[in-house]
VEXGU-951716 format. One line per field, with one value per residue (C-alpha): x negated, z negated, y negated; residue number from 1; residue in one letter. Coordinates in steps of 0.02 Angstrom, whole numbers, plus 50000, padded with zeros to 5 digits. Example, Ala and Ser with C-alpha at 12.3 -4.5 7.8 and 13.67 -1.06 7.14 Angstrom:
BEGIN
u	c(49385, 49316)
w	c(49610, 49643)
v	c(50225, 50053)
pos	c(1, 2)
code	c(A, S)
END
This chain:
BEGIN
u	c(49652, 49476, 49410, 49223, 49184, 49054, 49000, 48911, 48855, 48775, 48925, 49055, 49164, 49195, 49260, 49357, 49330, 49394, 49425, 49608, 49637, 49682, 49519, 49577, 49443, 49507, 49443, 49515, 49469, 49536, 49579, 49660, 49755, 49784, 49957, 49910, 49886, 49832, 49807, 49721, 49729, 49624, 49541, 49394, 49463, 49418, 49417, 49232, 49339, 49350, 49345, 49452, 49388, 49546, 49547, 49550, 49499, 49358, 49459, 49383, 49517, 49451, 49564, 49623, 49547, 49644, 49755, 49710, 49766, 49932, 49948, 49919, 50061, 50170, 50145, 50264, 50421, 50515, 50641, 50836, 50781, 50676, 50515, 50384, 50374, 50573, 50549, 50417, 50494, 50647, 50504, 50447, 50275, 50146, 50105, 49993, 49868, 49723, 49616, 49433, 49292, 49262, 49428, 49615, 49690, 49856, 49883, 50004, 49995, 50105, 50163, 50260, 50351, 50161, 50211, 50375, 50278, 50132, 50256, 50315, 50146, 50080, 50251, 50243, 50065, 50097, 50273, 50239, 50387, 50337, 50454, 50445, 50571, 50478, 50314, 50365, 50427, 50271, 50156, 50262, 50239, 50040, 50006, 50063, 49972, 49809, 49857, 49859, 49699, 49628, 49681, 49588, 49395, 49345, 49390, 49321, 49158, 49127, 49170, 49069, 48946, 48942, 48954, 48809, 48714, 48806, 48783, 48872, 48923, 49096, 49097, 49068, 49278, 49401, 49499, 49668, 49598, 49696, 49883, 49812, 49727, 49880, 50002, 49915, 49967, 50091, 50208, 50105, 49943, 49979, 50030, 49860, 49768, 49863, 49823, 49651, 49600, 49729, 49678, 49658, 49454, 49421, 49535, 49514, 49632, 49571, 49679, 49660, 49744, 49827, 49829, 49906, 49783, 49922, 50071, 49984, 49933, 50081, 50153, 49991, 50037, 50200, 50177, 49970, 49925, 49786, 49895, 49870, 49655, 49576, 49401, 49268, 49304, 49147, 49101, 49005, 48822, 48824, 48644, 48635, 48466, 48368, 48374, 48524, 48616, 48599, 48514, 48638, 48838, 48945, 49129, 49240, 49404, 49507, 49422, 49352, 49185, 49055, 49068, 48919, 48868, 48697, 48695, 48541, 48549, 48515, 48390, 48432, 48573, 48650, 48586, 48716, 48730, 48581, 48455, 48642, 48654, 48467, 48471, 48633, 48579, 48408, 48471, 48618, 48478, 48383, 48518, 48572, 48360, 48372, 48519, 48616, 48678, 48556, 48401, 48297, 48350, 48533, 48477, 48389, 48505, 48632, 48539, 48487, 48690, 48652, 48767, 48907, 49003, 49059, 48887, 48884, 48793, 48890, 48842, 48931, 48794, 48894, 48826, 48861, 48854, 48740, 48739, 48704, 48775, 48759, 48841, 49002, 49013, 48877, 48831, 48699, 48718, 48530, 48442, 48532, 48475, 48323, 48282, 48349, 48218, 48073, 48131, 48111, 47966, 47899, 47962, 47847, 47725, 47726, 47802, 47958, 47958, 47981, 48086, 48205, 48222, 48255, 48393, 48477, 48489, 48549, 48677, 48731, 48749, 48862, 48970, 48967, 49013, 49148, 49234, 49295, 49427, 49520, 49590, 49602, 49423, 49391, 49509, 49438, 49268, 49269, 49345, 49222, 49083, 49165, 49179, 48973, 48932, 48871, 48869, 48944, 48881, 48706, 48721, 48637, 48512, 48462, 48457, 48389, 48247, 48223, 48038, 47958, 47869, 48049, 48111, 47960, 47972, 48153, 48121, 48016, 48131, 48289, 48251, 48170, 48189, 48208, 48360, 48446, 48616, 48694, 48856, 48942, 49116, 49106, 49254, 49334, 49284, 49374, 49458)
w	c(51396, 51452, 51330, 51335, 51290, 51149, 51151, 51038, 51155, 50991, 50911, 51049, 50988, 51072, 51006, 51143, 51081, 51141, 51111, 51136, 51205, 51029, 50965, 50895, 50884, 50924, 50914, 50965, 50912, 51000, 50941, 51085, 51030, 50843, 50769, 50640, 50685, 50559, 50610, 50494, 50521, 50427, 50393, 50332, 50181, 49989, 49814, 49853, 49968, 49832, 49959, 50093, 50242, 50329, 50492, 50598, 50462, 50335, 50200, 50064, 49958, 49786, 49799, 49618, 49594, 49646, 49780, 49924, 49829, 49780, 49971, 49999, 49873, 49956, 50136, 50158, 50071, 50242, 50263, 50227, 50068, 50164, 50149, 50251, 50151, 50178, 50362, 50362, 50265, 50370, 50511, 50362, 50385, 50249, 50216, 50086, 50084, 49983, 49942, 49893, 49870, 50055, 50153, 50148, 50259, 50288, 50347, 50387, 50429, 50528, 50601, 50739, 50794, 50812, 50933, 50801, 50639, 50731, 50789, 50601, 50551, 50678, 50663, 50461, 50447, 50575, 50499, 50326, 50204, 50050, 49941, 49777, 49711, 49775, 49721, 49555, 49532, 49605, 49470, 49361, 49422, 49439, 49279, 49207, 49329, 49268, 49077, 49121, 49196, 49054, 48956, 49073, 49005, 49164, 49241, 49127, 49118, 49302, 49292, 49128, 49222, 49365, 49238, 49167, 49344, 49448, 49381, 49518, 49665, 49661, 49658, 49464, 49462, 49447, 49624, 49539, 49446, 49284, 49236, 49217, 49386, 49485, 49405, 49499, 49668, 49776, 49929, 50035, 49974, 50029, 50205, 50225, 50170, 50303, 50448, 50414, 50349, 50466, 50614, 50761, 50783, 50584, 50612, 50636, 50704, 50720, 50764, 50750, 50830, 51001, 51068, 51214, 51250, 51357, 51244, 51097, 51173, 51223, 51047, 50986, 51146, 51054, 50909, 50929, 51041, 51102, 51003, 50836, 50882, 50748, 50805, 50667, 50492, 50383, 50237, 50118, 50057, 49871, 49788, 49695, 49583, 49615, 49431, 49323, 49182, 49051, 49038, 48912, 48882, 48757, 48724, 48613, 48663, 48624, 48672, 48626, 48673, 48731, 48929, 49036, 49186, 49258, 49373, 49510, 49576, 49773, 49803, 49994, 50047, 50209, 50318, 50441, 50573, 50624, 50458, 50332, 50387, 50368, 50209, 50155, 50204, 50125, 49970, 49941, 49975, 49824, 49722, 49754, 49739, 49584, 49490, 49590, 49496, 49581, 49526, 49381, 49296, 49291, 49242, 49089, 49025, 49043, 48933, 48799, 48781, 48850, 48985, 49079, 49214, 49243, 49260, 49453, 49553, 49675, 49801, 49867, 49985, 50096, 50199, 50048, 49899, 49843, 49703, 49644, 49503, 49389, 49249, 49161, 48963, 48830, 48673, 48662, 48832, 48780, 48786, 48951, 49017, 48963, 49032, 49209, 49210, 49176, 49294, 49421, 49369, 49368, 49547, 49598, 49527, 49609, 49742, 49823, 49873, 50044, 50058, 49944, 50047, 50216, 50111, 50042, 50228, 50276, 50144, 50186, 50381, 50353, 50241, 50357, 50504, 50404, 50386, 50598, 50542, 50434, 50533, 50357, 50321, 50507, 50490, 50335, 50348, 50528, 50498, 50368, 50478, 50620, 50500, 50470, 50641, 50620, 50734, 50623, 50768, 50732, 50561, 50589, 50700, 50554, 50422, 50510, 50541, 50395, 50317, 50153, 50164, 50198, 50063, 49929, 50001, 49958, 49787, 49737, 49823, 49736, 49592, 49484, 49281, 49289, 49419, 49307, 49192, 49068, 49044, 48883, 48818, 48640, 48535, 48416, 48245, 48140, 47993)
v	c(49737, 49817, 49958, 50003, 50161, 50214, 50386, 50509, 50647, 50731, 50733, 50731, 50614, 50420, 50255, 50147, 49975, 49807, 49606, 49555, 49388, 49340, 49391, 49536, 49678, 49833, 50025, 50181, 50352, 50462, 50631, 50760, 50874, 50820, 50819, 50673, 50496, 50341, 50143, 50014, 49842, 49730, 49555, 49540, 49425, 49490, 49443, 49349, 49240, 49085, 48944, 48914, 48765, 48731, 48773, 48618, 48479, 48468, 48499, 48654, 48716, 48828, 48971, 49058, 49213, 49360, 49278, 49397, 49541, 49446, 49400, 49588, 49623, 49489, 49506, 49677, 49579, 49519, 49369, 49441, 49559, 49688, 49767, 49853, 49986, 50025, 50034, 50159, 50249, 50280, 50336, 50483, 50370, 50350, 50160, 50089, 49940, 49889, 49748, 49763, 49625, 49600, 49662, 49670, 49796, 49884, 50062, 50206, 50395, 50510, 50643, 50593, 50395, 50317, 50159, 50135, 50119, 50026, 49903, 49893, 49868, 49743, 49640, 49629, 49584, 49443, 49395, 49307, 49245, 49171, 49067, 48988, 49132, 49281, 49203, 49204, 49371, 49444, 49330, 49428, 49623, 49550, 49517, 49658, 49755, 49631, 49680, 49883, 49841, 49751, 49905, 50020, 50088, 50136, 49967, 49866, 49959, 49940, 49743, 49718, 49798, 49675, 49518, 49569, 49593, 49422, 49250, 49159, 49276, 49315, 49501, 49484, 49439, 49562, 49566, 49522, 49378, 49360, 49282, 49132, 49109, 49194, 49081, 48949, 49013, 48945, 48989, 48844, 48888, 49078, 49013, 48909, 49093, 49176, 49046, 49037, 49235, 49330, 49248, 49359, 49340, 49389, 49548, 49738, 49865, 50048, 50183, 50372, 50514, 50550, 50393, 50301, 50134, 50051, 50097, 50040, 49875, 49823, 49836, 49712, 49599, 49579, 49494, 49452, 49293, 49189, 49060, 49105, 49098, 48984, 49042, 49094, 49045, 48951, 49035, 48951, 49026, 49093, 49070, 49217, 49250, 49418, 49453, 49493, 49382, 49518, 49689, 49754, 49735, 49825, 49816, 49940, 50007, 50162, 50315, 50473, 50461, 50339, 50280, 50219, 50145, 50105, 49991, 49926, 49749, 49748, 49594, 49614, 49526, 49455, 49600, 49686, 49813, 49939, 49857, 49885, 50054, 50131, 50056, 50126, 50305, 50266, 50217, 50362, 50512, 50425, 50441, 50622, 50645, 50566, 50601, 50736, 50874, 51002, 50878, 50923, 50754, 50810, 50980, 50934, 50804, 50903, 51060, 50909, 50874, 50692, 50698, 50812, 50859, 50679, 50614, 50548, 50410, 50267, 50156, 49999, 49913, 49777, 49627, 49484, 49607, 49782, 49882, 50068, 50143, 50322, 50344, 50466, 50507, 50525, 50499, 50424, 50275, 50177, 50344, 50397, 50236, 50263, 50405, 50338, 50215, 50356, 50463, 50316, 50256, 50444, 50473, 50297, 50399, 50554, 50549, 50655, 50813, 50853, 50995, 50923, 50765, 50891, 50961, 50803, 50747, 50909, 50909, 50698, 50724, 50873, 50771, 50647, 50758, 50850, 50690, 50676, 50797, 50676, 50545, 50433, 50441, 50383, 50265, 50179, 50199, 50155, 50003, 49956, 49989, 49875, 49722, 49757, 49776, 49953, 50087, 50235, 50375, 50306, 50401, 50572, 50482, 50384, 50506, 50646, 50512, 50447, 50471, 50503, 50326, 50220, 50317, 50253, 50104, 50089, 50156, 50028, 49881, 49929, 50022, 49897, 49900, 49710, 49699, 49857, 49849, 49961, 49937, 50053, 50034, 50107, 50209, 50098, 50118, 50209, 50106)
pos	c(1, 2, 3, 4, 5, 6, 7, 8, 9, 10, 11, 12, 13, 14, 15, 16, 17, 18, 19, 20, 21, 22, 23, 24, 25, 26, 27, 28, 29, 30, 31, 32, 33, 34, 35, 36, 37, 38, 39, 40, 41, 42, 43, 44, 45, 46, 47, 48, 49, 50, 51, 52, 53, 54, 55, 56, 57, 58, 59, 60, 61, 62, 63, 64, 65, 66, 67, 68, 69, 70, 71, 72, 73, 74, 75, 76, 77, 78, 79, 80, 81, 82, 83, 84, 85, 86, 87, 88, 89, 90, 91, 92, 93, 94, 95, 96, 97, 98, 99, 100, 101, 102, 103, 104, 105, 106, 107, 108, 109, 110, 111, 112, 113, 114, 115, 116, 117, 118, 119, 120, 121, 122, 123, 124, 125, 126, 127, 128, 129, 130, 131, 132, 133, 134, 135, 136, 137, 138, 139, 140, 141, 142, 143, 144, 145, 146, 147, 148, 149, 150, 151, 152, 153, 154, 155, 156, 157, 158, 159, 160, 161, 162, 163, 164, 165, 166, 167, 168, 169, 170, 171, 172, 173, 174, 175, 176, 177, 178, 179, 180, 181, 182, 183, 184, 185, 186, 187, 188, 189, 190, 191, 192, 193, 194, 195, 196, 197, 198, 199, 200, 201, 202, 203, 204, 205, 206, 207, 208, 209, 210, 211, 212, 213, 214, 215, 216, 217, 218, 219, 220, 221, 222, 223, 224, 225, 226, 227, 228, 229, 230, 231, 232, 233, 234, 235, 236, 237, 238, 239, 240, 241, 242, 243, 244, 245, 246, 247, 248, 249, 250, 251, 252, 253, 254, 255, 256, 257, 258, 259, 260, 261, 262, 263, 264, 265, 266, 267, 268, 269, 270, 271, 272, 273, 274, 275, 276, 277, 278, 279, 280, 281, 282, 283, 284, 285, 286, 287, 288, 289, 290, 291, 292, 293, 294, 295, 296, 297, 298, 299, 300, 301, 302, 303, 304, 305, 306, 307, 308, 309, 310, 311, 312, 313, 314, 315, 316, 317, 318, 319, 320, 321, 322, 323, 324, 325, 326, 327, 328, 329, 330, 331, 332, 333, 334, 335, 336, 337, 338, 339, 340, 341, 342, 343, 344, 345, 346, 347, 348, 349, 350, 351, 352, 353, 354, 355, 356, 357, 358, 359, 360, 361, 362, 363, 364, 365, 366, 367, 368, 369, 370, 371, 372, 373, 374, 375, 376, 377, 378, 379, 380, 381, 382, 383, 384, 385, 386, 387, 388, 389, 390, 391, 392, 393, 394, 395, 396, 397, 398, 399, 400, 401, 402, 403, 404, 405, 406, 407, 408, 409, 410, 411, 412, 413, 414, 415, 416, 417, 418, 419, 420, 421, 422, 423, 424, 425, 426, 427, 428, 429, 430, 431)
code	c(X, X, X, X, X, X, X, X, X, X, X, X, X, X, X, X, X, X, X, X, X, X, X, X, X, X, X, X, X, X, X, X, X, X, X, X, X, X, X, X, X, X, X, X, X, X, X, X, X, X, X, X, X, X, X, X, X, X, X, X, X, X, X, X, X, X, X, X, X, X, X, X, X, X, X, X, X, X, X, X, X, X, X, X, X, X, X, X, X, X, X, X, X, X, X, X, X, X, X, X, X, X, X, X, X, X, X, X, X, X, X, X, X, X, X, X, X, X, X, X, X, X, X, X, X, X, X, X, X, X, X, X, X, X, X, X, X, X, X, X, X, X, X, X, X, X, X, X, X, X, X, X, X, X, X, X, X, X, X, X, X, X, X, X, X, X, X, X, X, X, X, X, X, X, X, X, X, X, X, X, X, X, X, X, X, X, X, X, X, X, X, X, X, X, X, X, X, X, X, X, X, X, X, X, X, X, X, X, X, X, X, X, X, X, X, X, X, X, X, X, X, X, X, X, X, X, X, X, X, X, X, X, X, X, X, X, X, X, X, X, X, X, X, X, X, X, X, X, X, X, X, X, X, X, X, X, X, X, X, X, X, X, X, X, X, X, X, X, X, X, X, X, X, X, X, X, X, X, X, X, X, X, X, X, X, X, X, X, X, X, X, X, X, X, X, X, X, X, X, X, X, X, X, X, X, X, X, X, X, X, X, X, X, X, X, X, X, X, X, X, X, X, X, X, X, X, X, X, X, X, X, X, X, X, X, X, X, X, X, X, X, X, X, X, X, X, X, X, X, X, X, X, X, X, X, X, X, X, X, X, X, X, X, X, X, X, X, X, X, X, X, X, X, X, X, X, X, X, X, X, X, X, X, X, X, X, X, X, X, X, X, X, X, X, X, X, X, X, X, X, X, X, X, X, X, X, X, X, X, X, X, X, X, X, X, X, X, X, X, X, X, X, X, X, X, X, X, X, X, X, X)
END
């Protein structure tokens, strides 16, 4: 297979990237010298993956929520007793995988055997055995996983918070669904998931480290062919409203002080590559302007005994899905919330200040360059940037270039009062 390369003089790092006959999208970073290697492989298959068009037919299936995490679960369990996880362990490897709203991938790090535990890895992901037996057992270990979950503040906080912003875009459900919805899955249902998700042409593999192109091919030629092509898979359009379902949801559970989140609707959706990108880097240097804990917002709050040391801002800003978030303990949530809003509003107002923008950016592209010595972070953010079609050594470009008036101009596009949450889970009362 031909790799092209992709270079970053400024940098001085490159990406070799190619298409397998499959369809199979596949990067290379290569990193001379370095002891530690790490592959991902992923599809680009989530919880917000609720319909499934069968490949070859016209046949839509509704999926039950939280059966690509269960397939995630269920795809390292190997015909004869076996597991994935057993194998790499015998290499000393480190395997995990994970399932968000968007992807599914599966991973490993080492030290040494590379080509062995990406053989494990490519040959498990492509090997599926589901039966009604082991299907059963895992709705089991699920749902109590779903019930610790339940019993989690911090979990539910962040999911409240997204019922209250979603009214009909999937990313409002929690990613592994609930016992009721799991118990609905089935060994043949899995197997129609795997044909028409872990096809070749909707999957990612990036690998990090030392790496031999040939070697490494040859171990995908194994077990990947042009065969198991299904070609692009239809995903149906979710109409999502701009504005949120609720401004406001409260729930109690047991703890010891008041948790919030605040959480931004993004109106923008269905945007990819270059356009994703700016807006990403846009968007996290107004929250560290904002709310960072070397702003004068923090600094005040923090002196008024509003908020603490937990008090931090997210992003999650994907092609079907975008939302930022600040929040930690307090309180007093409404008048955190509050307060969020007139600091934005006041910030319309005046302006930002220019030196402090020159510093956030300073401050984001050294993170961001700090992060091509850990062949993990590569590994998974790369990957995530693949799937969006994003350059990631266009990053310092873009936020060294980023200006005052893109920045306002974001303000006022995302920011908005009307498209804003709070989401507060409360201490029980006391009987």
């Amino acid at each position: 297979m031909k790799f092209d390369v992709i270079e970053s003089k400024l940098i001085k790092e490159k990406i070799l990237y190619g298409v397998h006959q499959s369809g199979l999208k596949v990067y290379i970073i290569p990193k001379t010298g370095f002891c530690k290697y790490y592959a991902i492989y992923g599809t680009e298959y989530g919880s917000i993956d609720t319909k499934l068009k069968v490949p070859g037919t016209n046949e839509v299936i509704e999926l039950p929520d939280g059966i690509a995490h269960f397939l995630e679960h269920k795809l390292f369990e190997e015909e004869g007793g076996g597991n994935a996880f057993d194998r790499f362990a015998l290499t000393g490897a480190n395997s995990n995988a994970f399932t968000s709203f968007d992807i599914t991938a599966y991973l490993f790090s080492c030290t040494d055997s590379f080509y062995e535990n990406l053989d494990i890895l490519i040959d498990f992901v492509n090997h599926p055995y589901f039966t009604d037996e082991n299907v059963s057992k895992e709705q089991g270990i699920i749902g109590q996983e779903i019930k610790m979950y339940d019993d989690d503040p911090g979990w539910k906080l962040f999911f409240n918070m997204l019922q209250a912003m979603y009214k009909n875009n999937p990313v409002k459900t929690d990613i592994a669904g609930t016992v009721e919805s799991i118990s609905k899955i089935t060994p043949e249902l899995l197997y129609k998931c795997c044909e028409a998700f872990y096809n070749p042409s909707n999957m990612f593999l990036v690998m990090v480290g030392d790496i031999d192109a040939d070697k490494a091919m040859k171990i995908v030629d194994k077990y990947v062919t042009a065969e198991k092509d299904r070609g692009r898979i239809e995903r149906p359009k979710v109409d999502e409203p701009e504005t949120v379902v609720k401004r406001e949801i409260y729930q109690k559970m047991s703890v010891s002080k008041p948790q919030f989140m605040i959480g931004f609707k993004e109106s923008e959706t269905d945007i990819s590559g270059k356009e994703l990108l700016e807006k990403q880097i846009q968007t996290q240097i107004l929250l560290t302007l904002l709310f960072g804990k070397s702003s004068s917002f923090f600094i005040k709050l923090y002196e008024e005994g509003l908020i603490d040391g937990s008090f931090s801002s997210e992003l999650e800003l994907e092609k079907k899905y975008g939302f930022s978030s600040a929040g930690g303990e307090s309180k007093d949530p409404k008048a955190v919330y509050e307060r969020v809003l007139e600091r934005i509003e006041s910030v319309k107002k005046s302006g930002l200040d220019d030196e402090e923008i020159s510093r956030v950016k300073k401050v984001l592209i050294g993170a961001n360059l700090r992060g091509y010595n850990d062949v993990e972070r590569i590994g998974n953010n790369f990957i995530r940037d693949f799937m969006s079609g994003i350059n990631p050594f266009d990053f310092e470009k873009i936020a060294q270039n980023v200006t005052k008036e893109e920045l306002m101009q974001r303000l006022v596009t995302h920011f908005k009062a009307e498209n804003s949450v709070l989401s507060v889970i409360e201490p029980l009362e006391e009987e």
